[in-house]
PDB file of N, CA, C and O in Angstrom:
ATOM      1  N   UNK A   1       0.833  -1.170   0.000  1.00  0.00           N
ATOM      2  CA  UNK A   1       0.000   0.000   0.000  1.00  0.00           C
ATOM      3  C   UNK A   1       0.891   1.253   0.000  1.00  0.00           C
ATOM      4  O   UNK A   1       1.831   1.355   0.788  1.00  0.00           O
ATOM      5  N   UNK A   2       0.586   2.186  -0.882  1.00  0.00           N
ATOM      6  CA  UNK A   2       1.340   3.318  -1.100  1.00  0.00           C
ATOM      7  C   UNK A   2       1.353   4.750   0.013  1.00  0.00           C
ATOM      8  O   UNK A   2       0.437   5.438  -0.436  1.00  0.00           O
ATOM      9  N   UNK A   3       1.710   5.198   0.739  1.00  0.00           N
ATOM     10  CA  UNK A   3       1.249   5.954   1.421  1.00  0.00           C
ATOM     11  C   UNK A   3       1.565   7.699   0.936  1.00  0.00           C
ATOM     12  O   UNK A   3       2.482   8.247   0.325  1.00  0.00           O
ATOM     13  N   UNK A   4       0.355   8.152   1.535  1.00  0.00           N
ATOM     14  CA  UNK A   4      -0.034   9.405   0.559  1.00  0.00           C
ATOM     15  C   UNK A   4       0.990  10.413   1.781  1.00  0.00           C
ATOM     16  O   UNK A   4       1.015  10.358   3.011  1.00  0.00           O
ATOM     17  N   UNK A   5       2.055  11.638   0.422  1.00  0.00           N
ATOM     18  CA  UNK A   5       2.855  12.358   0.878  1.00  0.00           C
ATOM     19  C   UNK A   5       2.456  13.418   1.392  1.00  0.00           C
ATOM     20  O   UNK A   5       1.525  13.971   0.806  1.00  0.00           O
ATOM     21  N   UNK A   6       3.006  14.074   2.655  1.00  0.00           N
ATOM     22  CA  UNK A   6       2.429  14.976   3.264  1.00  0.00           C
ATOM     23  C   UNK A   6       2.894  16.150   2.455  1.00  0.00           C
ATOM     24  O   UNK A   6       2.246  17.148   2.773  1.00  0.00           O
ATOM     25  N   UNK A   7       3.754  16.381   1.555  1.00  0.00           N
ATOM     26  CA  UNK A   7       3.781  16.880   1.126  1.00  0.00           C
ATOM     27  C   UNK A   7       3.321  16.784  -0.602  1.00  0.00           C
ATOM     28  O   UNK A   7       4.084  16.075  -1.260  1.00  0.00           O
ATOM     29  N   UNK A   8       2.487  17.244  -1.160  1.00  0.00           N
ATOM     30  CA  UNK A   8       1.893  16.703  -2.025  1.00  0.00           C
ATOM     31  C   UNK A   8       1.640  18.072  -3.495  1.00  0.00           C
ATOM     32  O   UNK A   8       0.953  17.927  -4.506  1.00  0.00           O
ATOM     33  N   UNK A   9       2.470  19.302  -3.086  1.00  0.00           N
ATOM     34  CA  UNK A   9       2.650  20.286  -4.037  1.00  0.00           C
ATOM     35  C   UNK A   9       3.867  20.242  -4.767  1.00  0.00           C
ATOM     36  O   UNK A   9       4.851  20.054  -4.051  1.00  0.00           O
ATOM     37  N   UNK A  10       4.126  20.380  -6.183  1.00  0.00           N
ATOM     38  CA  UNK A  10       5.310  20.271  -6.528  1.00  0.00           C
ATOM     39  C   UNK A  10       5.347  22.076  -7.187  1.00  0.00           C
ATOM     40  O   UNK A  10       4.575  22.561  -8.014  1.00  0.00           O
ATOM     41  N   UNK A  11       6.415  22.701  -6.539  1.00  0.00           N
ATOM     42  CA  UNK A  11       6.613  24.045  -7.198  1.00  0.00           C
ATOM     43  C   UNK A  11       7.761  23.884  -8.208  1.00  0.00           C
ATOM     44  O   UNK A  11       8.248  22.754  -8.240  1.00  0.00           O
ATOM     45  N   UNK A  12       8.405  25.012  -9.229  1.00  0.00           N
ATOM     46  CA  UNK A  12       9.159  24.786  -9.990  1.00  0.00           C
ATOM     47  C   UNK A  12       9.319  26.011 -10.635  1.00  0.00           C
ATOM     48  O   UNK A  12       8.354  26.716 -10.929  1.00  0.00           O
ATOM     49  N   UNK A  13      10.654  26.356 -10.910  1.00  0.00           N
ATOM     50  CA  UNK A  13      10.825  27.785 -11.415  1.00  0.00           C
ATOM     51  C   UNK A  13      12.006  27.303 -12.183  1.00  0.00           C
ATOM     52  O   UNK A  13      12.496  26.184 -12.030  1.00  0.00           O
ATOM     53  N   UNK A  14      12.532  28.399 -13.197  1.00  0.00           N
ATOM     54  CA  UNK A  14      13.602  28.351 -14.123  1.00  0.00           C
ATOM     55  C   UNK A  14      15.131  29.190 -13.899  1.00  0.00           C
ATOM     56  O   UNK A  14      15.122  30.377 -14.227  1.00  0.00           O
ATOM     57  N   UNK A  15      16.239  28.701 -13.435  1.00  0.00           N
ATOM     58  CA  UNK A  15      17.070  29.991 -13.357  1.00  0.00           C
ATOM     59  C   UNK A  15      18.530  29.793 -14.341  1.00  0.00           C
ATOM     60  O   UNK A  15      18.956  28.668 -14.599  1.00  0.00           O
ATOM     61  N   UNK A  16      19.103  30.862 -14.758  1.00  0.00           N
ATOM     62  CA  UNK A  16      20.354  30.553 -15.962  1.00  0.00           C
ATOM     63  C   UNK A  16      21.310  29.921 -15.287  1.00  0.00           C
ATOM     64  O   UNK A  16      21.062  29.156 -14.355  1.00  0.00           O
ATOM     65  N   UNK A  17      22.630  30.228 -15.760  1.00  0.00           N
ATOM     66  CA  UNK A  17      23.755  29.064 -15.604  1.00  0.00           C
ATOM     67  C   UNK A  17      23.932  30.089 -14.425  1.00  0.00           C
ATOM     68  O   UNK A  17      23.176  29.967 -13.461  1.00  0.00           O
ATOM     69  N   UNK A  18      24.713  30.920 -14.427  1.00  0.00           N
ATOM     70  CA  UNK A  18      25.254  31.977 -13.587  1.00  0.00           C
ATOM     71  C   UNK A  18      24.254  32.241 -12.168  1.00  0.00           C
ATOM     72  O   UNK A  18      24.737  32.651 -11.113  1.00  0.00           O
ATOM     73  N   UNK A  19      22.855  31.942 -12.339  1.00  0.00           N
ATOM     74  CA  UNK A  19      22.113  31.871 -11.026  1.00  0.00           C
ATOM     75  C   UNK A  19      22.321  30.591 -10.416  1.00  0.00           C
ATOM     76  O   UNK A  19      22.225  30.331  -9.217  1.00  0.00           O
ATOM     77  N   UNK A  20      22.586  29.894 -11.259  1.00  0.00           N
ATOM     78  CA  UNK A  20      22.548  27.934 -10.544  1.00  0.00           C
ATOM     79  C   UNK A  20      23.957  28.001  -9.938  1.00  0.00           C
ATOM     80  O   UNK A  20      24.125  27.263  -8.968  1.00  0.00           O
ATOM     81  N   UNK A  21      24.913  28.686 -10.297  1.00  0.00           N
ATOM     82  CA  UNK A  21      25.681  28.671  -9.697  1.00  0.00           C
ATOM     83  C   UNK A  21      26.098  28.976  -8.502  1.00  0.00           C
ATOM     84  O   UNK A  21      26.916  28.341  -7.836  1.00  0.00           O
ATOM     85  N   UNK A  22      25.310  30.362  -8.086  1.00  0.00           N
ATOM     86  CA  UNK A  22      25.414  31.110  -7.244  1.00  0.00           C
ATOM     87  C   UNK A  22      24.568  30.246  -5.882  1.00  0.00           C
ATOM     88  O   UNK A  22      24.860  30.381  -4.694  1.00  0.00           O
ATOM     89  N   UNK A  23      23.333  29.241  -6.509  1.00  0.00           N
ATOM     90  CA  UNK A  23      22.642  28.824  -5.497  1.00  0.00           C
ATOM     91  C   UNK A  23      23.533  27.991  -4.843  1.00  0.00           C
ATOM     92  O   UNK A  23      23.628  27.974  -3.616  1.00  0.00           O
ATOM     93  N   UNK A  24      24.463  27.015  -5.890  1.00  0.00           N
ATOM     94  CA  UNK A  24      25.276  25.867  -5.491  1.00  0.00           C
ATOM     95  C   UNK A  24      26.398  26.389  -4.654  1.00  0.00           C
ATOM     96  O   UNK A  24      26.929  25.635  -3.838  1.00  0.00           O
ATOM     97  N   UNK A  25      26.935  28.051  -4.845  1.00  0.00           N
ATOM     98  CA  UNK A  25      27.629  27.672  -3.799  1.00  0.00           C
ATOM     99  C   UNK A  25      26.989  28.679  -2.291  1.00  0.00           C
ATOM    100  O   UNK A  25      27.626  28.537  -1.248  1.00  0.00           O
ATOM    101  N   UNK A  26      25.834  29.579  -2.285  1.00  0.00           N
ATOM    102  CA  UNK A  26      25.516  29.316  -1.335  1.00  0.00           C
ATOM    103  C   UNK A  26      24.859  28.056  -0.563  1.00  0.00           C
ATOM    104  O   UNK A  26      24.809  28.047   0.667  1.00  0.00           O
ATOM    105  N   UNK A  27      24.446  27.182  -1.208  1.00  0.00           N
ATOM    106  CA  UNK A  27      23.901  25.788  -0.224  1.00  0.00           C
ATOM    107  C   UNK A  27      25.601  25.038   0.096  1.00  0.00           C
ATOM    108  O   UNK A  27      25.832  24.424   1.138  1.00  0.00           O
ATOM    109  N   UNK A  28      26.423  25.198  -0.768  1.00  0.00           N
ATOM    110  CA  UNK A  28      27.864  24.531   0.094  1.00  0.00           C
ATOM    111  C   UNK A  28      28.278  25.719   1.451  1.00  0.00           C
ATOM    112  O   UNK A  28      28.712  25.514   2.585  1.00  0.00           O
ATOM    113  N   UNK A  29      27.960  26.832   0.814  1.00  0.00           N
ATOM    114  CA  UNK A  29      28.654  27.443   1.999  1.00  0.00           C
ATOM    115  C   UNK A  29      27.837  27.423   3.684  1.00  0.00           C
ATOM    116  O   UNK A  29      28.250  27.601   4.830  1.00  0.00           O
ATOM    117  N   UNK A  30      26.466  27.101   3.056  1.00  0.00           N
ATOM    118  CA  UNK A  30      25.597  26.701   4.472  1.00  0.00           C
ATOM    119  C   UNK A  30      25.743  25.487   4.540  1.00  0.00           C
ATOM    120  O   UNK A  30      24.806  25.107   5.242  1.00  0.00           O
ATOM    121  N   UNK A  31      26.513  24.377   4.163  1.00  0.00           N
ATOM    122  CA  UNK A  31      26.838  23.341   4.564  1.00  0.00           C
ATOM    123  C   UNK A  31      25.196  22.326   4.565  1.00  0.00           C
ATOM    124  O   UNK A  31      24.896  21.495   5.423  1.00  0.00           O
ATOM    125  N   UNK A  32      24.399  22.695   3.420  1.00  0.00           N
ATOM    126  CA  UNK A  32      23.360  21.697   3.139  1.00  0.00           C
ATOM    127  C   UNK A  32      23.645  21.072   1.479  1.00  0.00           C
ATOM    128  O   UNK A  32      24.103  21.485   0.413  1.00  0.00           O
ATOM    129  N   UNK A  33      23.082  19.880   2.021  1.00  0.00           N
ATOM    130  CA  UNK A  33      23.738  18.931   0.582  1.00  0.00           C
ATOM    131  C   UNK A  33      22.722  18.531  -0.119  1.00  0.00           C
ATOM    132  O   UNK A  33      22.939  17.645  -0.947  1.00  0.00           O
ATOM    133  N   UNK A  34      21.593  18.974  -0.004  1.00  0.00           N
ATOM    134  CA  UNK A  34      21.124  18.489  -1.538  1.00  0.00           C
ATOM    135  C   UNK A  34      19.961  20.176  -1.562  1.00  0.00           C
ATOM    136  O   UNK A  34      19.843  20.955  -0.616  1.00  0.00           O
ATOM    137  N   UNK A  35      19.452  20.264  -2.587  1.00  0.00           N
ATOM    138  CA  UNK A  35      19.008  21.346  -3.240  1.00  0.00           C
ATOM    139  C   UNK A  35      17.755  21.474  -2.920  1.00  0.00           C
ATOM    140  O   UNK A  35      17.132  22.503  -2.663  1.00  0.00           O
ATOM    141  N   UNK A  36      17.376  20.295  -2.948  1.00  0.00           N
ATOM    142  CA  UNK A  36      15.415  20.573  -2.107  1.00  0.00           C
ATOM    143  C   UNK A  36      15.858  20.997  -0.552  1.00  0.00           C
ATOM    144  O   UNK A  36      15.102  21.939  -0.316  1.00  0.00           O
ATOM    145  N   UNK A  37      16.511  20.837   0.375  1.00  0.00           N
ATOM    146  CA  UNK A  37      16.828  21.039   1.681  1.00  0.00           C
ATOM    147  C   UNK A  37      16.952  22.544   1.709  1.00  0.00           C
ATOM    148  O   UNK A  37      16.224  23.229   2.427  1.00  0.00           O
ATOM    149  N   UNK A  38      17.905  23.063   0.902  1.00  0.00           N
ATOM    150  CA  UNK A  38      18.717  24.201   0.530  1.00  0.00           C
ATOM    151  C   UNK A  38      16.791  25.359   0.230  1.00  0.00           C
ATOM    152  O   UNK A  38      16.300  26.313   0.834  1.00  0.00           O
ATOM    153  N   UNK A  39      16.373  24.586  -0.889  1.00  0.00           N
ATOM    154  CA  UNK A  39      15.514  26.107  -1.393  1.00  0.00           C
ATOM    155  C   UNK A  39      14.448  26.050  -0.622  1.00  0.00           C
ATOM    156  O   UNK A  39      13.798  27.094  -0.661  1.00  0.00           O
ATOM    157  N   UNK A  40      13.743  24.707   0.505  1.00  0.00           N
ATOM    158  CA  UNK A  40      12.978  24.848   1.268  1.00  0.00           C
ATOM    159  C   UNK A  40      13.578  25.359   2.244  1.00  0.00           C
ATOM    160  O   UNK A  40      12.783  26.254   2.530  1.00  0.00           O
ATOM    161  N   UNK A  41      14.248  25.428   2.830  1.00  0.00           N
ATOM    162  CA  UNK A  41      15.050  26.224   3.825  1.00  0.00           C
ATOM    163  C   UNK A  41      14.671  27.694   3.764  1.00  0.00           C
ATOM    164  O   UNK A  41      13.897  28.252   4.541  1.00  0.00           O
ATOM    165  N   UNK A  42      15.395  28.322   2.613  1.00  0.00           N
ATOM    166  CA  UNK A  42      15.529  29.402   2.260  1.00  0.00           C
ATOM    167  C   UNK A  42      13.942  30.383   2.127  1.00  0.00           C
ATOM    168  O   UNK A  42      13.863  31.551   2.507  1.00  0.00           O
ATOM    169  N   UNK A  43      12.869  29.657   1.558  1.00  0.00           N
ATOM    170  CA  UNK A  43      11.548  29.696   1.008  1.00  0.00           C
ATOM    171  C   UNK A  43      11.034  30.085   2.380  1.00  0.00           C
ATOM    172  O   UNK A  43      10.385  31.126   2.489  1.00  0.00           O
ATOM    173  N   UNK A  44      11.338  29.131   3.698  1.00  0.00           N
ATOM    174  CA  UNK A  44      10.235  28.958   4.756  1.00  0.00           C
ATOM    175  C   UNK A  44      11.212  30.673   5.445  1.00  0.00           C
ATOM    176  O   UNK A  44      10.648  31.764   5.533  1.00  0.00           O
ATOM    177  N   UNK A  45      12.598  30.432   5.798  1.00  0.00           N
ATOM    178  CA  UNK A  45      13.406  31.508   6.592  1.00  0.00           C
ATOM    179  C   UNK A  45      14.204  31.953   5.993  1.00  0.00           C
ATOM    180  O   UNK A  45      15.106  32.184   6.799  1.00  0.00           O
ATOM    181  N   UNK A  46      14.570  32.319   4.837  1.00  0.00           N
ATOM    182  CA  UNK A  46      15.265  33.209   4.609  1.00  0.00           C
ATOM    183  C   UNK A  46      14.506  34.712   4.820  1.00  0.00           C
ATOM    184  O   UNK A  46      13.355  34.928   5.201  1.00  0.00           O
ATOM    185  N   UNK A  47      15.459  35.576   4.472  1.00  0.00           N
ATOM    186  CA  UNK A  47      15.435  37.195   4.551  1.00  0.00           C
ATOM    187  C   UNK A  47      14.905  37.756   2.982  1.00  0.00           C
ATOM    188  O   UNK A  47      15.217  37.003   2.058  1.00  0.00           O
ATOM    189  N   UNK A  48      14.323  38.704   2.701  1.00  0.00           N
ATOM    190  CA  UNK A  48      14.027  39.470   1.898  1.00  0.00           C
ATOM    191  C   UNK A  48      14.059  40.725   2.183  1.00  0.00           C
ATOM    192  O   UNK A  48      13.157  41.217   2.862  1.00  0.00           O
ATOM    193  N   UNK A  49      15.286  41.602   1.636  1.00  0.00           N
ATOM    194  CA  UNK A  49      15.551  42.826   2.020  1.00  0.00           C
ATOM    195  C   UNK A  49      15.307  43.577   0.788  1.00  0.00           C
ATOM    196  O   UNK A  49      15.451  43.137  -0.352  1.00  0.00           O
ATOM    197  N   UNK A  50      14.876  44.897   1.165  1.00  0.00           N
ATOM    198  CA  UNK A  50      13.723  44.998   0.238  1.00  0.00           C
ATOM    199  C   UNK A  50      14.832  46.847   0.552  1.00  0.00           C
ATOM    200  O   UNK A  50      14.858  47.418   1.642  1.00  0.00           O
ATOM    201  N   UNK A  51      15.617  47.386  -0.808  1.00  0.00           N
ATOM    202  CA  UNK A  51      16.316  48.593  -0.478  1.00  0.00           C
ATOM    203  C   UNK A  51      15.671  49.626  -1.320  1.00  0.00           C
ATOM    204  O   UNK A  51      15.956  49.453  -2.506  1.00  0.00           O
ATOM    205  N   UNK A  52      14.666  50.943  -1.045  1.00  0.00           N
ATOM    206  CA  UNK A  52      14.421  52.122  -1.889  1.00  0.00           C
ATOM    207  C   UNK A  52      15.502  52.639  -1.970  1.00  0.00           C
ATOM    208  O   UNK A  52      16.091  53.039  -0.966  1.00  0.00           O
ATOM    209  N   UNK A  53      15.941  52.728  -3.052  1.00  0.00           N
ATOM    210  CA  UNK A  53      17.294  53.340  -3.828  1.00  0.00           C
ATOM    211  C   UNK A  53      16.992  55.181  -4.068  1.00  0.00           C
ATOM    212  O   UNK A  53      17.918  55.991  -4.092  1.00  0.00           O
ATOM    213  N   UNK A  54      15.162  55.654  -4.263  1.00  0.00           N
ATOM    214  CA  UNK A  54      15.485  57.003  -3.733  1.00  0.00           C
ATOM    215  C   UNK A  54      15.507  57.687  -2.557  1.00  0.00           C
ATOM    216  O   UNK A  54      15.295  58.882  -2.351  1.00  0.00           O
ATOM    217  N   UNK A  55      15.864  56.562  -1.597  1.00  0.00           N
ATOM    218  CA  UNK A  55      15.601  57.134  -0.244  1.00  0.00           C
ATOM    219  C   UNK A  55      17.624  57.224  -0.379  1.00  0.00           C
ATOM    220  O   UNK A  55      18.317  58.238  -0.462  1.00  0.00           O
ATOM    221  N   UNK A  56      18.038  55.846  -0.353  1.00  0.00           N
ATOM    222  CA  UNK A  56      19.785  56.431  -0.409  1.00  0.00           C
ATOM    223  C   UNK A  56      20.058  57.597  -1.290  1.00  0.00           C
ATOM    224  O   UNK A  56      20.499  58.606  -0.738  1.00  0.00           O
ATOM    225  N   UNK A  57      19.885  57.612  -2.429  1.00  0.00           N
ATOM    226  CA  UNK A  57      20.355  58.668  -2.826  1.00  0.00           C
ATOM    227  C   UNK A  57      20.143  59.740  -2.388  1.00  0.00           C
ATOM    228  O   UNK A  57      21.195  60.378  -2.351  1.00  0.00           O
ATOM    229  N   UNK A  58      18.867  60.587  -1.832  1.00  0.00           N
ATOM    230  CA  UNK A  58      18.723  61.462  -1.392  1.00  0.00           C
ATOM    231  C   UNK A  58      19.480  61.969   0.008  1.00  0.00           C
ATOM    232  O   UNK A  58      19.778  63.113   0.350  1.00  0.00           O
ATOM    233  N   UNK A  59      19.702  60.572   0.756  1.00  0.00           N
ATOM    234  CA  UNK A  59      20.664  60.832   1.767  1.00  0.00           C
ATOM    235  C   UNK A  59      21.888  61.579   1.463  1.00  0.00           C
ATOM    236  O   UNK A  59      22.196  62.720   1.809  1.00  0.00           O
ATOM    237  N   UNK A  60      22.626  60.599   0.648  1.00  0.00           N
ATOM    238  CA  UNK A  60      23.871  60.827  -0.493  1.00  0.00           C
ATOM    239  C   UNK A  60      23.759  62.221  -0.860  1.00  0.00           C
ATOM    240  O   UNK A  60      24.788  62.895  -0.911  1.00  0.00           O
ATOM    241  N   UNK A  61      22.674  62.715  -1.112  1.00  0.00           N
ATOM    242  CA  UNK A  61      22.645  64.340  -1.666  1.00  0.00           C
ATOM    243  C   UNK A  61      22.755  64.920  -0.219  1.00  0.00           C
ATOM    244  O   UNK A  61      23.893  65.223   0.140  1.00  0.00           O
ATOM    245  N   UNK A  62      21.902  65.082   0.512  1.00  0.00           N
ATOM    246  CA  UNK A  62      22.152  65.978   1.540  1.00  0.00           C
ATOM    247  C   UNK A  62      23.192  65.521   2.475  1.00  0.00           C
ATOM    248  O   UNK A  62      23.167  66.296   3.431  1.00  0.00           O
ATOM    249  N   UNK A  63      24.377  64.338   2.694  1.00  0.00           N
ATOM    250  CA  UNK A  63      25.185  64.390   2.962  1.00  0.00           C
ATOM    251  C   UNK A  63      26.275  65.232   2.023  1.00  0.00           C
ATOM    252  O   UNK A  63      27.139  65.932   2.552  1.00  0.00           O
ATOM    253  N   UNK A  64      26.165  65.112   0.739  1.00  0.00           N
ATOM    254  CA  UNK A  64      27.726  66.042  -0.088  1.00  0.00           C
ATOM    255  C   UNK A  64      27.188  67.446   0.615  1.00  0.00           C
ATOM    256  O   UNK A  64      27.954  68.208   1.205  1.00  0.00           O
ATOM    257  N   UNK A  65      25.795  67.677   0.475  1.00  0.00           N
ATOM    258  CA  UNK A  65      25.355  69.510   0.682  1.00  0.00           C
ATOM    259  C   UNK A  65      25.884  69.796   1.801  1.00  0.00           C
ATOM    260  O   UNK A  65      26.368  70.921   1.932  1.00  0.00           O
ATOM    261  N   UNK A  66      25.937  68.703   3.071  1.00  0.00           N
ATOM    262  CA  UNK A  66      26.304  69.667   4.272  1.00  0.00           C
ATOM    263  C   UNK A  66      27.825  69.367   4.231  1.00  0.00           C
ATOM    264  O   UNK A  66      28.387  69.599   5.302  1.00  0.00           O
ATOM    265  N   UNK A  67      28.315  69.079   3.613  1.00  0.00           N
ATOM    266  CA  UNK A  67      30.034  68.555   3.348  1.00  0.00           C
ATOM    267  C   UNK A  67      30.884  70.135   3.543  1.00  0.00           C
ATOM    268  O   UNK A  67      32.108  70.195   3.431  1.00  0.00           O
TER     269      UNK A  67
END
C-alpha cells in the first residue's frame, strides 16, 4: 500500500547558468547537501531585504550639501 505524501505540491521555477551557480555555492557554503533542503530552507526563513534606492540617494545628496 502506497502511502499518501504529506507533502503533495510540486513548485518549480527556471534559473540561468550563472544563477545555478550562485545557489550551489551558497547551499555549500551553508553546509546543506542536496538542493530541495537548501531552497525549502531558504523559502520557509530566509530574509528578503527589500532597499528604496530614492531614499539612499537622497541621503547621499544631503550628505555632499552639508560637506
Amino acid at each position: 500500500m502506497k502511502q499518501k505524501l504529506a507533502r503533495n505540491i510540486a513548485l518549480t521555477f527556471r534559473v540561468d547558468e550563472k544563477e545555478r551557480e550562485l545557489i550551489n555555492q551558497r547551499m555549500k557554503a551553508a553546509g546543506i547537501s542536496t538542493l530541495r533542503h537548501f531552497l525549502l530552507k531558504m523559502a520557509l526563513n530566509g530574509r528578503v531585504i527589500s532597499v528604496e534606492m530614492d531614499s539612499i540617494a537622497e541621503c547621499n545628496r544631503l550628505l555632499l550639501f552639508c560637506a
